[in-house]
C-alpha positions in Angstrom: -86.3 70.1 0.1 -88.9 67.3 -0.2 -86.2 65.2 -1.0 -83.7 65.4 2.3 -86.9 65.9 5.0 -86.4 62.8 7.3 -89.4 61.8 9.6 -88.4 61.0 13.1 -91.6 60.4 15.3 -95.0 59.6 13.7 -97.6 59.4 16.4 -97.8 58.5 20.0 -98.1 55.0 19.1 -97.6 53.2 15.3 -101.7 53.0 15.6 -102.1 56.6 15.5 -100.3 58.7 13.4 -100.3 62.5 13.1 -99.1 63.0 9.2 -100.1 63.4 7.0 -101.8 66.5 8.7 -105.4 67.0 7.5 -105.8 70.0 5.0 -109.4 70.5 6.0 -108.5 71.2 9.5 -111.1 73.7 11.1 -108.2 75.6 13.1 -104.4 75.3 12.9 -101.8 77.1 15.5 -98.6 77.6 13.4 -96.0 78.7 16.1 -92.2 78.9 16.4 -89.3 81.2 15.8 -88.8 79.5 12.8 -92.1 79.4 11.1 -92.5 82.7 9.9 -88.2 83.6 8.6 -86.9 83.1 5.6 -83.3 84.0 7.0 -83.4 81.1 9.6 -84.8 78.5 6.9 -81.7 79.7 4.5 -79.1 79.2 7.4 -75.4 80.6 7.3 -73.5 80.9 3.9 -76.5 82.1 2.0 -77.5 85.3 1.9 -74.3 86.6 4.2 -71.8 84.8 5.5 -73.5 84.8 8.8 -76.8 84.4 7.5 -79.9 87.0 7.9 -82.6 87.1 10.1 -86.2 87.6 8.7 -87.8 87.5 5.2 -85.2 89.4 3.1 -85.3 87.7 0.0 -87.5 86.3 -2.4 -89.1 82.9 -1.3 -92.0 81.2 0.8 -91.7 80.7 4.7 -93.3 77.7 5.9 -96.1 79.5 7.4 -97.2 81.1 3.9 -96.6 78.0 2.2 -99.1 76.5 5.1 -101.9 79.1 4.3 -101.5 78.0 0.4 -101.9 74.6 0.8 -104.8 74.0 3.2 -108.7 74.1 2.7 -109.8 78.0 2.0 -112.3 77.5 5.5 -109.3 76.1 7.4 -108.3 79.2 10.1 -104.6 79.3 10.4 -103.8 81.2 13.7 -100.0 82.3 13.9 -98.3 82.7 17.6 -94.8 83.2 17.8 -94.1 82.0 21.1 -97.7 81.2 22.7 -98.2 80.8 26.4 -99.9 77.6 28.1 -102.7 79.9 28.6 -103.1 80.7 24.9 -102.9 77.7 23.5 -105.9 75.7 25.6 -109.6 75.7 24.8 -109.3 77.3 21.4 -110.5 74.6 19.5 -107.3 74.1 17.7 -107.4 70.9 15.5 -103.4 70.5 15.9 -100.5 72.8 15.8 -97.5 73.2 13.8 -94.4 74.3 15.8 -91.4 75.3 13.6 -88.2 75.8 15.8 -84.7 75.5 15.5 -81.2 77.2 15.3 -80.3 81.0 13.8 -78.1 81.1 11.2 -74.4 80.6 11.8 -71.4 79.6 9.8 -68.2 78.3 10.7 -66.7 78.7 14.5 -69.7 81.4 15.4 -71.9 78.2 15.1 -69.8 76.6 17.5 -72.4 74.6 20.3 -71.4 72.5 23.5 -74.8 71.6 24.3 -76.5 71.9 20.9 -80.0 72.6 22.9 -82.7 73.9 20.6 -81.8 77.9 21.5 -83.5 80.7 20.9 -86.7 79.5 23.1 -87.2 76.8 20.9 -88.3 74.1 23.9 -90.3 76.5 25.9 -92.3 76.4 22.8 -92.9 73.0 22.3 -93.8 72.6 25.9 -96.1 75.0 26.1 -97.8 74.0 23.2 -97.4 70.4 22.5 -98.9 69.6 26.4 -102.0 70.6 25.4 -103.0 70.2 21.4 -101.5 67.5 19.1 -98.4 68.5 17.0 -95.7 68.3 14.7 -92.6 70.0 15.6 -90.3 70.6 12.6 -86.7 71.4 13.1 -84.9 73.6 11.3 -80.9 73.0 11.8 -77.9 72.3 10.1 -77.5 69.3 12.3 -79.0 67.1 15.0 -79.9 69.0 18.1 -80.9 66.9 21.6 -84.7 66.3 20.8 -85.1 63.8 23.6 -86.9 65.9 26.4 -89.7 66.4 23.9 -90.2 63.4 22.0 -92.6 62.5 24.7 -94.8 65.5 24.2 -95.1 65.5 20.2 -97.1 63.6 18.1 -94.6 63.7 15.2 -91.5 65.0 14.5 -89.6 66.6 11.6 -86.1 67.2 10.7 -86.2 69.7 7.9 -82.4 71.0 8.1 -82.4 74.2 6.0 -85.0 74.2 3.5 -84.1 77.6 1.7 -86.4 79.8 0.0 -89.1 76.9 -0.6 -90.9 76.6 2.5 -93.0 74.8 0.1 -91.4 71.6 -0.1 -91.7 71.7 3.2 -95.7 71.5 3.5 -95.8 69.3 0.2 -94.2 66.7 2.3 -95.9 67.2 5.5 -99.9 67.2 4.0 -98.8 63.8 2.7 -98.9 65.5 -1.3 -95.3 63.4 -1.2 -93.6 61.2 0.5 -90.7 61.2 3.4 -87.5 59.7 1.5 -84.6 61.3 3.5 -82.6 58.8 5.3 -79.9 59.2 8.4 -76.9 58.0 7.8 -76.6 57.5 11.7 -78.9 57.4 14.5 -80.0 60.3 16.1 -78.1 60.9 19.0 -80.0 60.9 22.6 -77.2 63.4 24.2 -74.2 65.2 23.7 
């Protein structure tokens, strides 16, 4: 997991970079569809051959793996899907919005648009408009992320971590290194 994690965005500007996130945050918002689900971190040909939904099997999601690794007086909030509303004037220090694709495999995963589904970039908006963020995406390829690069501080793709939401955290809190590498550019449209 730590291994294949590739960073896209790092900060608004190369002067001001959001990761490694601060583990002695006062107050983190953890949000996303993908934060809290094992099933959609595993992806298709794992559990089923459709994949599951949910934590049904043994592992960490990356929200538990968040509550392990920061300070004990850090707050972590979870939202699923947070309003505008929510999200302003409760002191968060940043948020962490975890979003991506369900579980698919083979022709079911077939995508014309390969849009971040599933709610995925009413999230970020909402969120990433108000507070600093990272926005990791979970897929098992490159989605359009170009309406939102302007809103994020920082950018993840994660692809399907597995079970070990883990790797995941050890990567973004700066305990190791980014070393995965496209093999092409990241495509600005379909």
């Amino acid at each position: 997991v730590r291994k294949s994690m590739v960073l896209l965005k790092n900060g608004k500007s190369m002067n001001n970079p959001l990761l490694p996130l601060d583990k002695n945050a006062s107050k983190i918002l953890v949000a996303g569809t993908h934060s809290d689900n094992i099933g959609y971190q595993c992806g298709g040909w794992t559990l089923e051959w459709q994949g599951l939904s949910g934590n049904s099997t043994i592992g960490t999601t990356i929200l538990e793996a968040i509550k392990l690794v920061v300070s004990p007086s850090t707050k972590v909030v979870y939202q699923k899907n947070p309003d505008v509303d929510y999200v302003k004037g409760q002191g968060f220090s940043y948020a962490i919005v975890v979003v991506g694709e369900p579980p698919y495999a083979e022709y079911f995963g077939d995508n014309l648009n390969l849009t971040i589904p599933l709610g995925g970039g009413d999230t970020i908006k909402n969120i990433c408009g108000s507070l600093k963020c990272l926005v990791i995406l979970i897929s098992g390829r490159p989605l359009v992320i170009k309406p939102y690069l302007p809103l994020v501080d920082a950018f993840v793709a994660a692809w399907l971590p597995g079970t070990e939401g883990q790797g995941v955290t050890d990567v973004i809190f700066g305990d190791y290194g980014f070393q995965g590498k496209l093999p092409r550019t990241w495509f600005k449209s379909v």
